[in-house]
Residue frames relative to the residue before (quaternion, step in Angstrom):
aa qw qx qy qz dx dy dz
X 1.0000 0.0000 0.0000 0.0000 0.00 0.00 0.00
X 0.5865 -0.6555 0.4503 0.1537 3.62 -1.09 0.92
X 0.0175 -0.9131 0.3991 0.0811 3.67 0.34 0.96
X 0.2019 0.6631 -0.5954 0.4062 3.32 1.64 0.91
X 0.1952 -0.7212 0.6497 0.1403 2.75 -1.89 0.26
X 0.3433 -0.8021 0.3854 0.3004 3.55 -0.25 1.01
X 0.1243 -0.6508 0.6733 0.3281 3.98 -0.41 0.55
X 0.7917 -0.0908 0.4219 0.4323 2.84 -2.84 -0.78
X 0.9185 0.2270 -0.1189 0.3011 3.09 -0.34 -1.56
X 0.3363 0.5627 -0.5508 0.5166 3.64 1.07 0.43
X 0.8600 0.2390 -0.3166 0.3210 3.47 0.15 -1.42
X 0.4528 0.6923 -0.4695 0.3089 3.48 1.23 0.28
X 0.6064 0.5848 -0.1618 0.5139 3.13 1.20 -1.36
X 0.7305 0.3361 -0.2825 0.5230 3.57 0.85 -0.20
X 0.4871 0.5534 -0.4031 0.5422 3.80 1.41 0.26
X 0.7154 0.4244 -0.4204 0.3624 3.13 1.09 -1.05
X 0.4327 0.7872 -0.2533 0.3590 3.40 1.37 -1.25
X 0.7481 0.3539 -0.1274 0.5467 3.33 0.63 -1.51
X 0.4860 0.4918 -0.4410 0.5722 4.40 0.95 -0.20
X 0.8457 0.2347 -0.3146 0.3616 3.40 -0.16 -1.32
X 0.4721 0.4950 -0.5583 0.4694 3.93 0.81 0.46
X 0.5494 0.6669 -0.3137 0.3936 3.32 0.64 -0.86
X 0.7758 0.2865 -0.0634 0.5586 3.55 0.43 -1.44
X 0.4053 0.4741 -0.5690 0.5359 3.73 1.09 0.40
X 0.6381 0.5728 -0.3165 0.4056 3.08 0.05 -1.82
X 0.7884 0.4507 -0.1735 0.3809 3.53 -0.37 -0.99
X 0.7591 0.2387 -0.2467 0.5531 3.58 0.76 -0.48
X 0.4694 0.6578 -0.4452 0.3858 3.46 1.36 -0.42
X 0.4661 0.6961 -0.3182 0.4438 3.74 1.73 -1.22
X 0.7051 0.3648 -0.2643 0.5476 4.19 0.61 -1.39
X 0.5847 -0.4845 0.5731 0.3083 3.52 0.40 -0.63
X 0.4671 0.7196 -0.2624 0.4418 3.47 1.68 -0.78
X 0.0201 -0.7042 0.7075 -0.0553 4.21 -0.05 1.09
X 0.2018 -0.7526 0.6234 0.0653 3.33 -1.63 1.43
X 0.4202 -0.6155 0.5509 0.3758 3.44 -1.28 0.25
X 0.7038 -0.3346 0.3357 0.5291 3.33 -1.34 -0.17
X 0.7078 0.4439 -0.3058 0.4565 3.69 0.24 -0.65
X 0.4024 0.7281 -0.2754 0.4818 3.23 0.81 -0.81
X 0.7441 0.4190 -0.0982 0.5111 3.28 0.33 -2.19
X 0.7296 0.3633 -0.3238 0.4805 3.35 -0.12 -1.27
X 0.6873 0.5699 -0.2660 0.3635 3.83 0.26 -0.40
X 0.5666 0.5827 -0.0698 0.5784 3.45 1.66 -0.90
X 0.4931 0.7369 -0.4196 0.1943 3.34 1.00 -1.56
X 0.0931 0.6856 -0.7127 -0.1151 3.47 -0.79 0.80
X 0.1786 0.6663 -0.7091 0.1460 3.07 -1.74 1.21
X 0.4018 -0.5915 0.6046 0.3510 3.41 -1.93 0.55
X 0.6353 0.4494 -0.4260 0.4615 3.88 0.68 -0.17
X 0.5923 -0.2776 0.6678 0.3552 3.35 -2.15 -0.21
X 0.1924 0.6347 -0.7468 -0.0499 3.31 -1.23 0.61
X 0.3101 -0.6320 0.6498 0.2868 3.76 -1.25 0.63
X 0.5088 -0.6847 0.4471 0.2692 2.97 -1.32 -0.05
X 0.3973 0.4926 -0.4994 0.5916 3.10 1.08 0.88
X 0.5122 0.5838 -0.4453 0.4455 3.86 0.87 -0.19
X 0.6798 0.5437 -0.1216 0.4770 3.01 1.11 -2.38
X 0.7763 0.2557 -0.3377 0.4669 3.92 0.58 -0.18
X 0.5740 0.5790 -0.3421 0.4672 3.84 1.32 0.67
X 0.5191 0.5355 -0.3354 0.5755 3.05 2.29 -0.46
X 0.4175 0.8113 -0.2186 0.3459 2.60 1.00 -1.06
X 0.6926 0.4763 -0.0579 0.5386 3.87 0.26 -1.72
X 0.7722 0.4178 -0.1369 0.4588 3.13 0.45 -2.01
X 0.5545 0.4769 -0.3377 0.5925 3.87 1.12 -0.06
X 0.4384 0.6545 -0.3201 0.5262 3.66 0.82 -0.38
X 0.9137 0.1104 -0.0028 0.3911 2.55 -0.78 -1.56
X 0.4038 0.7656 -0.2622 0.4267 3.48 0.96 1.39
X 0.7270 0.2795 0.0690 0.6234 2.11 1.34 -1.64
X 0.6561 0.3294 -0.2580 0.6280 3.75 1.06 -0.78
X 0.5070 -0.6456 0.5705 0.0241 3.35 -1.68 1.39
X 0.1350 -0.6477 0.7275 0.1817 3.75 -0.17 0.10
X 0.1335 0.7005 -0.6967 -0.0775 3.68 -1.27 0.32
């Protein structure tokens, strides 16, 4: 069993995480690449995300996607 504990803002930070794939995805569909602004502006979500969320998704999308070796 997993003795993390999930807070608020972890799981915010993973809502945001999970929008800004979302809004990749989705414009990735037109051909249509966003900048960060772009992104944050676009954001599609059913939650509030701040943008301190949106730059923790942000990271947490990162470090996902980029390997450390």
């Amino acid at each position: 069993m997993d003795n993390k504990k999930s807070s608020p803002q972890n799981n915010k930070s993973i809502q945001a995480k999970q929008a800004i794939m979302m809004t990749l995805l989705y414009s990735d569909i037109f051909a249509f690449p966003l900048t960060k602004d772009e992104l944050w502006q676009l954001l599609l979500s059913e939650h509030k995300i701040s943008p301190t969320e949106f730059e923790r998704g942000l990271v947490l999308l990162a470090n996902d996607i980029v390997h450390h070796d």
